[in-house]
N, C-alpha and C positions, 0 to 999 in steps of 0.2 A: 237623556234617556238612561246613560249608564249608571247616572245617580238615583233615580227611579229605581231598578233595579236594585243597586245596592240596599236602599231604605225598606224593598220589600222583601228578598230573601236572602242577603246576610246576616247569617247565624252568630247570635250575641249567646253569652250566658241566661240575659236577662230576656232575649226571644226565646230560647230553649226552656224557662221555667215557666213562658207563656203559654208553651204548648202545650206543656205537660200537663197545666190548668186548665185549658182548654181541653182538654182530653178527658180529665179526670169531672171536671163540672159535665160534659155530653154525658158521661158515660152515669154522672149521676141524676141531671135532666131526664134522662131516657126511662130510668130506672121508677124516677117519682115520678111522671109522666102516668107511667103503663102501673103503679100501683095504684095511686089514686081513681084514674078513671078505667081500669080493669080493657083500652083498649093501647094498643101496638100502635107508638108514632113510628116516622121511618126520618125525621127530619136530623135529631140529634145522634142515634142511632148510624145515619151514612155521614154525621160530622164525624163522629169519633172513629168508627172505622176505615173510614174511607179518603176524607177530605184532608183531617189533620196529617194523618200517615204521608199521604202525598205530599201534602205543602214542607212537611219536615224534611220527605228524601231528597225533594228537590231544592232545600235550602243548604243540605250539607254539600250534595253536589257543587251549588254554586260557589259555596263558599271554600271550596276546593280548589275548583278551578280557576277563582281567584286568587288565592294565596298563592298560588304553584305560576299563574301567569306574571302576578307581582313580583316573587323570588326572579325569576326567570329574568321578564326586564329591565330588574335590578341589578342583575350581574351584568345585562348586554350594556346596560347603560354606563358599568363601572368598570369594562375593558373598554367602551369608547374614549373616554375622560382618559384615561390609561394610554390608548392610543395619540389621542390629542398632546397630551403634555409630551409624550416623545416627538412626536413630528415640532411641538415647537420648539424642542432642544435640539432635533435637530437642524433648522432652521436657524438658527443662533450662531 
């Protein structure tokens, strides 16, 4: 599951310039759209403002709170190791 996740909203360099593409093709989708046929779609139009916007906050969030949970269990895991090797010296 957590890898799931990771695959879908870990923010890469190369996710972030898919957004920005994605954003940038809606926003020109929408635009050829309503020229050529003179009517108003709403489909690319709530990609670009609405769906992409979301899926990016909520990728930087994630990928936040991963780094900061990983920092994190990295230090408790490396006072444990820290702990351990003293108890075996004192042990000796």
């Amino acid at each position: 599951m957590r890898l799931k996740l990771n695959n879908i909203f870990r923010l890469s360099w190369k996710r972030f310039g898919l957004i920005v593409l994605a954003f940038i093709l809606s926003v020109i989708l929408h635009n050829a759209i309503y020229g050529l046929t003179g009517v108003e779609e709403a489909v690319f139009f709530l990609l670009a403002v609405i769906v992409i916007p979301i899926y990016f906050i909520i990728s930087v969030i994630y990928s936040i709170v991963v780094f900061f949970m990983n920092k994190c269990f990295k230090s408790i895991s490396e006072k444990n190791k820290f702990k351990k090797k003293s108890e075996r010296k004192k042990k000796r």
